[in-house]
Phi, psi and omega in degrees: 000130180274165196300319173304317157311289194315324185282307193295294187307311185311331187291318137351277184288319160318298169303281202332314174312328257221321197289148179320131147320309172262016172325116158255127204303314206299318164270009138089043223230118182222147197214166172218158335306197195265139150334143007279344184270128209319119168309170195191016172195108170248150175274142194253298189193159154234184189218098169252347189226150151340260162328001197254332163255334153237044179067140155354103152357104154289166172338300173262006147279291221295321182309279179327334176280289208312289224283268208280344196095136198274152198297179180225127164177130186205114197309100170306290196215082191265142187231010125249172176217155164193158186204144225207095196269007175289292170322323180066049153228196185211131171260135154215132168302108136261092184271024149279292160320352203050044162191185188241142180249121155261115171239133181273059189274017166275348161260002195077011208225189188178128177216195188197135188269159185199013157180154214224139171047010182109346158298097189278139171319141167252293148212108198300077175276344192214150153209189194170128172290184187220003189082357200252345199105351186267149190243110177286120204240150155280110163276101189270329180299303229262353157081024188217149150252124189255113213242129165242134181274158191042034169056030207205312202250130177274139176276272204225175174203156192241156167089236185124176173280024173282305196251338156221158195287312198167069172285160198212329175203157194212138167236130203259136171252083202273350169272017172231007145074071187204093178248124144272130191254151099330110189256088176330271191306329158309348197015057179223174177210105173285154159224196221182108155308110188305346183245308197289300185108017198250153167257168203213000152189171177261145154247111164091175176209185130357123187107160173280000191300169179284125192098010173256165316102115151236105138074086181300167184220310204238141193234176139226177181210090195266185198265021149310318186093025156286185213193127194231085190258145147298078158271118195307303164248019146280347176039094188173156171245168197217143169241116155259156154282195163295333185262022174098004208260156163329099172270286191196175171239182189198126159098171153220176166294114169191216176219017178271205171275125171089008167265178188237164135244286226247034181344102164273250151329110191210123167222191203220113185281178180287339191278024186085342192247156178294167169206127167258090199257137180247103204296353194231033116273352179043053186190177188258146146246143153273203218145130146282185190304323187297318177138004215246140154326131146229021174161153126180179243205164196074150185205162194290118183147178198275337212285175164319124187083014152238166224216180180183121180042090173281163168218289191258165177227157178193121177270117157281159185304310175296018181070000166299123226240135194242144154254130163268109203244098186287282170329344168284341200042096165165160175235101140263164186233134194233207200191078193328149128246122157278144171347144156277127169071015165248141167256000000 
């Protein structure tokens, strides 16, 4: 067995060690770490279907599917997420499907974008909200991020193939009037004024040094205006500030504690901490502000709390933590508890 096997079963067993004891079957109820120590991550649900957000079918949906055919929709490959509670919806990127799956569950409802201006989506890798209700799409064949505003009426699109190479992922800073897109093959993280649409300056290049990039993937933003990048095969996150300048980084490439192989996803709790998903450990980590490990979860498999390729990440205001689990076709969702007497 090679070291990478060996790790991946440990990362395994470890979780399995990390689950309750006192799991009750009927409510599914699974939390990390294990008793005696106060949990701090539950598992909620996952989302592979329609009904999975908007409940069971009455009578006369059901009727109407008899008559005419049941809506169709079923998550290929979802690889982002982003959720948005002014909008009250939850996005998910399938660019195996061409399209973006939306859910309204506090309406019940689901529709799914599948063209943009008269276009059909070509492959839709990321998307990401703004607080405000507007949903921001990656197109990486077609070279644009793409804004519908309440996720339904499309606005504007940003970039082309004037300005970027192959984005992959985009994070909105909207009180500073800012979308940073990650251009993978470019090893840069463009950015682009949010009212002209003009870009307007680069973050990195190319190299390992602190502030370079080999082939960023995944972005974020908290409400500093820091920047939060995924560099990928640096096997590592990069932090700036607003104004682009270096803070600090968190992980390197290895097999220890708090190492990466496969980076994806990075997102941000109201506490402060990254959550990072690493698609070839098949699990989430955290990090406190420091950079320092403090818990993670998941281990390779189909059941509730595992994974099979993770990819994008997204935090809701309410600390709900969304996973795009891809090769599962499904978003599961977990859930920060924070500390008593902490905010």
């Amino acid at each position: 067995m090679n070291r990478r096997k060996i790790i991946a079963a440990l990362t395994m067993y470890c979780a399995m060690l990390m689950l309750p004891s006192h799991v009750v079957a009927e409510a599914q109820v699974l939390v990390w770490p294990a008793p005696p120590a106060p949990a701090r991550i539950q598992y909620v649900k996952s989302i592979s279907t329609v009904e999975d957000v908007t409940g069971p079918k009455g009578f006369f949906a059901r009727l109407w599917d008899f008559i005419v055919g049941p809506e169709q929709m079923e998550m290929r490959k979802p690889m982002g997420v982003a959720v948005d509670q002014v909008g009250g919806w939850l996005a998910v990127a399938d660019p195996a499907d061409k399209r973006v799956h939306v859910f309204d569950e506090a309406r019940g409802k689901y529709w799914a974008l599948t063209t943009v201006n008269k276009h059909v989506l070509q492959h839709p890798m990321a998307v990401s909200g703004d607080g405000r209700g507007n949903l921001y799409v990656v197109d990486s064949e077609q070279r644009q991020v793409h804004v519908w505003a309440d996720a339904k009426e499309w606005r504007r699109s940003y970039g082309g193939s004037e300005s970027l190479q192959r984005p992959t992922a985009a994070a909105v800073d909207a009180a500073r009037g800012r979308l940073y897109v990650v251009d993978t093959p470019a090893h840069v993280v463009r950015v682009f004024d949010l009212t002209s649409g003009a870009m307007t300056e680069n973050i990195g290049r190319r190299g390992m040094l602190d502030g370079e990039f080999n082939y960023p993937s995944f972005i974020t933003v908290d409400h500093r205006g820091q920047v939060f990048v995924t560099d990928a095969l640096n096997g590592r996150i990069q932090v700036f500030d607003a104004q682009g300048g270096f803070v600090r980084s968190i992980g390197q490439r290895g097999d220890g504690s708090g190492d990466f192989s496969a980076p994806k996803g990075v997102a941000l709790d109201s506490s402060g901490h990254t959550y990072v998903a690493d698609a070839s450990f098949d699990n989430i980590q955290i990090f406190d502000t420091e950079g320092r490990l403090l818990l993670f979860f998941g281990a390779s498999g189909q059941a509730p709390g595992m994974f099979w390729l993770p990819t994008g990440l997204a935090m809701g205001e309410d600390d709900r933590l969304y996973v795009a689990d891809s090769y599962n076709k499904r978003v599961q969702v977990f859930q920060y508890l924070r500390e008593a007497g902490r905010p």
